[in-house]
C-alpha positions in Angstrom: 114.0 -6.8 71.5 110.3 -7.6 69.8 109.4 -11.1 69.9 108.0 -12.7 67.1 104.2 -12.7 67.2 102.6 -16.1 67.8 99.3 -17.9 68.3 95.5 -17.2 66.6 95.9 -13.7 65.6 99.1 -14.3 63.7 97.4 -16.9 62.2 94.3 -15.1 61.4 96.9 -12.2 59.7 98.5 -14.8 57.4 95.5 -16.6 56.4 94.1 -12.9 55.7 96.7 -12.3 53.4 96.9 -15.3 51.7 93.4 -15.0 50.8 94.2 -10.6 49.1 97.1 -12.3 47.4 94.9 -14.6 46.0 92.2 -12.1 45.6 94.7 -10.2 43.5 96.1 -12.8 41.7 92.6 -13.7 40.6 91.3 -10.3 39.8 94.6 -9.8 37.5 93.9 -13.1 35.8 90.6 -12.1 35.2 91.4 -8.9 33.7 94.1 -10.1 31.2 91.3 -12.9 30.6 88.4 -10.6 29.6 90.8 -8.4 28.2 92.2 -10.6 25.8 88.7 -12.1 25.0 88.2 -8.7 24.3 91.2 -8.1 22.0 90.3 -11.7 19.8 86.2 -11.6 19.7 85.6 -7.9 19.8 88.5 -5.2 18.8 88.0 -5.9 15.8 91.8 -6.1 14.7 91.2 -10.4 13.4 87.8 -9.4 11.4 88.5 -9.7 7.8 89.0 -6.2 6.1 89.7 -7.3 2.3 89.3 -10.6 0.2 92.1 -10.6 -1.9 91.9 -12.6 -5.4 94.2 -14.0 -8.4 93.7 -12.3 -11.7 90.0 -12.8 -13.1 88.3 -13.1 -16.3 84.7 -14.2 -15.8 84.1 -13.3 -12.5 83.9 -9.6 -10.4 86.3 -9.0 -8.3 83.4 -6.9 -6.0 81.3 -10.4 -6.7 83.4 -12.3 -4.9 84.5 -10.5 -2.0 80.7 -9.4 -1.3 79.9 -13.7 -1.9 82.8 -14.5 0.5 81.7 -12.3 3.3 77.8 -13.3 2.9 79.0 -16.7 3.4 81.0 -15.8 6.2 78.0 -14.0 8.2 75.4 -17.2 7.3 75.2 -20.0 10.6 74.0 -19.8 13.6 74.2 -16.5 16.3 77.4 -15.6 17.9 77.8 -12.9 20.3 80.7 -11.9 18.6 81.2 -11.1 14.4 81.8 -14.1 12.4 84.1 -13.0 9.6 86.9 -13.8 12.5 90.2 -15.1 10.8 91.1 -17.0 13.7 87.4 -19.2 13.7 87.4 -19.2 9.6 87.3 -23.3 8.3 89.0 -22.7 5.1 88.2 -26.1 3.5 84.7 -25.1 4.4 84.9 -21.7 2.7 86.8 -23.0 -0.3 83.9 -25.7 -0.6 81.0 -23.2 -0.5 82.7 -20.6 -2.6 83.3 -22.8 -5.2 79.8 -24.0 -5.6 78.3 -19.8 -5.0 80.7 -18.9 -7.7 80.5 -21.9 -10.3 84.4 -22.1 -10.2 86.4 -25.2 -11.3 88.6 -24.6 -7.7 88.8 -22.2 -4.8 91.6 -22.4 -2.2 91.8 -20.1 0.4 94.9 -18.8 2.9 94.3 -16.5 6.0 96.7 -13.9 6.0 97.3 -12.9 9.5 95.5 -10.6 11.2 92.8 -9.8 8.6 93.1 -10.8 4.8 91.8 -13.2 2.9 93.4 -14.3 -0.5 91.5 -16.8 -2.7 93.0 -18.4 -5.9 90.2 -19.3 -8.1 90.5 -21.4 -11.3 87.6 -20.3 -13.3 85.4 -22.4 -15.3 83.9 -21.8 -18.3 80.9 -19.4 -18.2 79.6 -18.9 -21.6 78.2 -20.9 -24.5 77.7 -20.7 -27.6 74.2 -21.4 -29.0 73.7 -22.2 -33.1 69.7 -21.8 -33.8 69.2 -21.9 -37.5 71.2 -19.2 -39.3 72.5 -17.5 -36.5 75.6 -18.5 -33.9 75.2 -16.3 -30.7 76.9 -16.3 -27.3 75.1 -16.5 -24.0 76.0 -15.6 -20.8 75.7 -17.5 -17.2 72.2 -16.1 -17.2 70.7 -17.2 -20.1 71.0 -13.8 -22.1 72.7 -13.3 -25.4 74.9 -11.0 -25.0 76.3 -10.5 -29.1 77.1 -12.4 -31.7 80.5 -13.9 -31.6 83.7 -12.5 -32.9 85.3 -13.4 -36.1 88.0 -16.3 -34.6 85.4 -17.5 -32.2 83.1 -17.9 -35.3 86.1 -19.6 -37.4 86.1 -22.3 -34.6 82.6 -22.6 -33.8 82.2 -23.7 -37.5 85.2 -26.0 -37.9 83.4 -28.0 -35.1 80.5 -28.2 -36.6 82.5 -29.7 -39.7 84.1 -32.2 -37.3 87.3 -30.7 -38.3 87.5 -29.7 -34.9 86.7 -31.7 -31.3 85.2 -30.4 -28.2 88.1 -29.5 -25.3 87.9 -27.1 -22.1 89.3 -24.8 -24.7 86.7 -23.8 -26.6 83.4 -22.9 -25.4 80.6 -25.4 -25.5 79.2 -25.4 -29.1 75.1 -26.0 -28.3 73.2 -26.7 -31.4 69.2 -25.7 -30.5 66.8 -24.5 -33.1 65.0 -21.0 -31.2 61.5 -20.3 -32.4 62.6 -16.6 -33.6 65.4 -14.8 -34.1 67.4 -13.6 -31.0 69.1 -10.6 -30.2 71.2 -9.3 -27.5 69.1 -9.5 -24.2 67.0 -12.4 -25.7 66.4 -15.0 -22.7 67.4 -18.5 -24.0 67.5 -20.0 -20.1 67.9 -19.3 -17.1 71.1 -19.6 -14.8 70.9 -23.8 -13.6 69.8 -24.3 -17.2 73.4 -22.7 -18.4 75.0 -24.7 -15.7 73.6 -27.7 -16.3 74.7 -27.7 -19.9 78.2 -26.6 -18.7 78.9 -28.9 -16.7 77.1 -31.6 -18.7 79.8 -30.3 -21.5 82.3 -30.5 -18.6 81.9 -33.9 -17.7 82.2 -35.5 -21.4 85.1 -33.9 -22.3 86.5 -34.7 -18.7 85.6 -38.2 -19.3 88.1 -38.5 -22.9 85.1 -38.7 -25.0 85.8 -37.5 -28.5 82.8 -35.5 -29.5 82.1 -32.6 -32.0 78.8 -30.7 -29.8 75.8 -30.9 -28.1 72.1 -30.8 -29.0 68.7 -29.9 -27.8 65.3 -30.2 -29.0 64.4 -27.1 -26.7 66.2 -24.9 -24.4 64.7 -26.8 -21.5 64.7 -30.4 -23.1 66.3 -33.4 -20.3 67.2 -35.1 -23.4 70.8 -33.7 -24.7 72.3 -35.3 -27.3 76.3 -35.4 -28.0 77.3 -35.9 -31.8 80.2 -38.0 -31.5 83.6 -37.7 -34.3 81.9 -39.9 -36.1 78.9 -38.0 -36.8 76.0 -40.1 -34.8 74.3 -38.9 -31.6 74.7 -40.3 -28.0 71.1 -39.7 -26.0 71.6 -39.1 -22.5 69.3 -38.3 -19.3 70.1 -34.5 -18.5 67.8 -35.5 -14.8 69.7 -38.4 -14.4 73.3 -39.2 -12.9 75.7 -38.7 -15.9 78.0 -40.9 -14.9 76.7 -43.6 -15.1 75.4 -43.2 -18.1 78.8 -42.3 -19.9 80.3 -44.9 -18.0 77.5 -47.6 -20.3 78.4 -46.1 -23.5 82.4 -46.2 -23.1 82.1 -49.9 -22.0 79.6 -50.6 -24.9 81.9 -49.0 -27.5 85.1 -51.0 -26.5 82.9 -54.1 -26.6 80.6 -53.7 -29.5 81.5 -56.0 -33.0 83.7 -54.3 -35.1 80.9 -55.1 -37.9 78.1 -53.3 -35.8 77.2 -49.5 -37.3 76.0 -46.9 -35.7 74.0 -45.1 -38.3 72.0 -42.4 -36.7 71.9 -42.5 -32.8 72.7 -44.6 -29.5 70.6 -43.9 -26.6 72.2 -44.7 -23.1 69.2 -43.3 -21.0 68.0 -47.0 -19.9 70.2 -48.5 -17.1 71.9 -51.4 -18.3 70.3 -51.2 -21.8 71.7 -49.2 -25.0 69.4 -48.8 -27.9 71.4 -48.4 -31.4 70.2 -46.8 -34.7 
């Protein structure tokens, strides 16, 4: 009958494998470790293959998903590709997409393992510029594109009568006298100039102003004028805030004598002043 082993070697034994258990235990660990490092940063099976979209009418379809994964490869260096689902801020996205596409909204869902889907709200992207004679639309790049079609041409001219108001309906109506006759291709701006009228446009209307359309001196005047229902101009600051400066003139028209005519213009480009004409 064998005796069970005792003393330093037996305890040597044990501690030896304790230690390859352990050894082994931390090798496996190791290897599901990397492995699934791997399978997350590097496979490839969480790096966005498409960016899908709602219905558009303004904007590519190719635009965007090449602008969403340009934004997605911008920051700082990572070992590893960023356009990774799993590491994607979507608030973050939403917010950058929205101001790279000039869209009213963005909102974007992951769609596990590898798909994007954005729902954009589009905002308007076109004007239409009267100069003289002619009534032309022009694109987000400052380019007529072709005279306007017979209903758009209908309306265009029933708010120049004041028989209809500006809305987010209609295209902005932008009454500036060109220097010659344009035709399609002709540059009227360029790109921030059409925003900036946009969203100057945006803003009043947003704001419950009731206005028939805009003016401008020049195509790159700072000085845009809004000809209100009742037929007189409102001068504001294109360079500064507008805010502000709608916030003045509502305040001064709910307070101003009932006696008190506004015969040709009220300029609200003076903090805390209005000049009246």
């Amino acid at each position: 009958m064998r005796k069970r082993e005792d003393g330093t070697f037996s305890i040597t034994r044990t501690g030896l494998v304790k230690s390859s258990r352990l050894l082994t235990a931390s090798l496996l660990a190791s290897f599901v470790f990397f492995g699934l490092a791997w399978f997350v940063l590097v496979s490839g099976y969480f790096f966005i293959k498409d960016v899908q979209t709602n219905e558009l009418f303004g904007l590519d379809r190719e635009d965007v998903s090449t602008a969403t994964m340009e934004i997605l490869e911008q920051g700082r260096w990572t070992p590893w590709k960023k356009a990774n689902i799993l590491f994607i801020d979507k608030d973050e996205l939403a917010k950058q997409l929205k101001a790279r596409l000039f869209a009213e909204n963005v909102v974007v869902d992951k769609i596990y393992p590898n798909i994007l889907r954005l729902m954009i709200s589009e905002r308007q992207r076109s004007v239409v510029l009267v100069s003289k004679d002619q009534v032309l639309m022009v694109d987000m790049n400052g380019l007529v594109t072709n005279d306007i079609d017979n209903s758009a041409a209908t309306d265009t001219a029933s708010i120049l009568d004041g028989k209809l108001l500006a809305d987010n309906k209609h295209p902005p109506v932008i009454v500036c006298d060109l220097p010659e006759l344009a035709t399609a291709g002709y540059q009227i701006t360029d790109q921030n100039g059409i925003k900036t009228w946009i969203e100057a446009y945006r803003s009043l209307v947003d704001a419950n102003l009731k206005f028939r359309y805009l003016k401008l001196s020049e195509p790159n005047s700072q000085s845009l004028k809004m000809v209100s229902e009742a037929g007189y101009e409102v001068i504001y600051d294109l360079e500064e805030p507008l805010e502000s400066q709608i916030e003045a003139y509502k305040k001064f028209i709910q307070s101003k004598p009932k006696d008190l005519k506004i015969n040709k213009y009220l300029d609200v480009r003076v903090p805390g002043k209005i000049y009246v004409n």
